[in-house]
ZADODREN-246090 format. One record per residue (C-alpha): residue in three letters; x, y, z. Coordinates in steps of 0.001 Angstrom, whole numbers, plus 500000, padded with zeros to 6 digits. Layout:
<rs>
ALAXYZ ...
</rs>
This chain:
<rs>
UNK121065934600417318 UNK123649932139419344 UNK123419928510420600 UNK123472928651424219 UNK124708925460424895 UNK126546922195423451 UNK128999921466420927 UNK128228924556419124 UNK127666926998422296 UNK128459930755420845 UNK127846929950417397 UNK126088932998416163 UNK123406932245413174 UNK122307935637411167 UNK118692934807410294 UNK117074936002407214 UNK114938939455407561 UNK111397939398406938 UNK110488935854408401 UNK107095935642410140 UNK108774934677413609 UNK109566935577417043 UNK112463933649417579 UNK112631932231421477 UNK114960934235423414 UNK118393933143424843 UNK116922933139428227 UNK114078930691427616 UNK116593928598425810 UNK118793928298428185 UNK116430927897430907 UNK114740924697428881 UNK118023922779428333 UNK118745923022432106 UNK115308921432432961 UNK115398919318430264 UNK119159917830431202 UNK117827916725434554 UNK114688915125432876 UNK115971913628429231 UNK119112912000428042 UNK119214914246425158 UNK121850912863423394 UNK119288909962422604 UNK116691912202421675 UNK114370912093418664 UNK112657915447418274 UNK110177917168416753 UNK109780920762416522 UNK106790922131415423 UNK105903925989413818 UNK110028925560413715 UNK110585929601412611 UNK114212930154412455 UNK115330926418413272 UNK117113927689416637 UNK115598925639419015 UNK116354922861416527 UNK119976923733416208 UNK120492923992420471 UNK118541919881420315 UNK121358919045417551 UNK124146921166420240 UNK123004918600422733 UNK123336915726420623 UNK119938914864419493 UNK119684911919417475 UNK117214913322414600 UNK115441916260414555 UNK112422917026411949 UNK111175920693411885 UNK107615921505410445 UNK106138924633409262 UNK104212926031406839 UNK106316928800405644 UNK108680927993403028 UNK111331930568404414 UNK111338929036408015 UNK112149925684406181 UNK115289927089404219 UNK116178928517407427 UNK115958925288409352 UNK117789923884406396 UNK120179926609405952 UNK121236926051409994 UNK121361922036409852 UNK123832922467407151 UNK126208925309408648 UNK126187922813411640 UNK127000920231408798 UNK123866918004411004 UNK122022917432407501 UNK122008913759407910 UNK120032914284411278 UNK117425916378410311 UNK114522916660407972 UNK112662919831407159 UNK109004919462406258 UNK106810922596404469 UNK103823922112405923 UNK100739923174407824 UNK101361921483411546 UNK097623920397412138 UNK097705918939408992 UNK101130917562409830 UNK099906915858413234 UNK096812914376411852 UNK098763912546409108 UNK102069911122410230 UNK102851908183411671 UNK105870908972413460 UNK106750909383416989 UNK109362910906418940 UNK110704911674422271 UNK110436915355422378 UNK108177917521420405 UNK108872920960420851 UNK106151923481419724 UNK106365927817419834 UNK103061928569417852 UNK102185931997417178 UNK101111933674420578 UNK097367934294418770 UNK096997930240417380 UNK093708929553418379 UNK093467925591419624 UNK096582925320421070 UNK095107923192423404 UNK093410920868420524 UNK096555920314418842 UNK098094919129422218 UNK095264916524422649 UNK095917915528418655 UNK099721914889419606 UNK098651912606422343 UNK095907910579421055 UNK097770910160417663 UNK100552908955420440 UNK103239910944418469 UNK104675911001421653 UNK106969908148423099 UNK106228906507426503 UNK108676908496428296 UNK108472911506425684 UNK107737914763426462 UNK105847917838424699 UNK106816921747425242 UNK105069924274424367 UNK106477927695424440 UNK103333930337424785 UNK102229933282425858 UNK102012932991429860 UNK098010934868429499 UNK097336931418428129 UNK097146929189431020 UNK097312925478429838 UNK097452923844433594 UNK094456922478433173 UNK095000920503430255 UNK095563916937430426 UNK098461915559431017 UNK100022918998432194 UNK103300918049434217 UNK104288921668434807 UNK104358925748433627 UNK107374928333434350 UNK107034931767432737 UNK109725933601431587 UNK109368937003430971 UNK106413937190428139 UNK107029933502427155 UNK105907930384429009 UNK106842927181428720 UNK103961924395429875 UNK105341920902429778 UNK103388917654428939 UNK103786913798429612 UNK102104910730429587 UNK103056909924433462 UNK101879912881435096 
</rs>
């Protein structure tokens, strides 16, 4: 895997075998920074990224110059690979990795940030209900926004506070705000 974009565009990341993941493709990547540069200044970003796999996603918010990103899941060897990347980066001090279911996560924190990124497996049942928890737990900021990477069969337009959908190839990415 690469970072598409940022400080460390082109840096190529060799991901442990056997992970539970399906990493998000260079294409959706790429395709989310653009729309998010012309939405977020991301270089004053706090970020959350939730069922965090490999840590990419993570590592292209830390390219872009995210203030602090914390990456939750509840396998132990996506942690060490979130880890493992913040610290090739040498971004240790501006991350935190948390082992930990991300329901469980949501309904006890009592942070908030300004992007929380979510890629749940494609067959999570309650996607929807853990978008709802984010919200009225208001671990979003006032201008914040939440992505969620899915499967495009799962239409999520008609959830509240739905800004907007693109699909990409078997991946969609549905975007949610407060000011809709």
């Amino acid at each position: 895997m690469r970072i598409t974009g940022g400080t460390y565009k082109g840096r190529r990341f060799h991901i442990k075998k056997g992970l539970p993941v399906r990493p998000t493709t260079d294409r959706t990547r790429e395709a989310l920074f653009n729309m998010l540069s012309h939405r977020l200044e991301l270089s004053r970003t706090s970020v959350l990224d939730l069922f965090c796999g490999t840590g990419i996603v993570s590592a292209e918010f830390l390219s872009r110059g995210a203030v602090f990103v914390t990456g939750v899941d509840k396998n132990r060897g996506c942690i060490q690979s979130f880890k493992r990347l913040a610290e090739t980066l040498k971004e240790e001090s501006k991350t935190k990795g948390i082992c930990k279911d991300c329901r469980s996560f949501c309904k006890q924190t009592e942070e908030s940030w300004d992007v929380i990124f979510m890629d749940p497996p494609y067959a999570l049942s309650g996607i929807p209900d853990l978008i709802q928890l984010i919200f009225q737990r208001k671990l979003l900021n006032a201008d914040g926004m939440c992505i969620v990477e899915h499967d495009p069969k799962l239409r999520l337009d008609a959830e509240e506070f739905h800004d907007y959908s693109k699909v990409y190839g078997s991946s969609a990415l549905s975007f949610f705000r407060y000011e809709v």
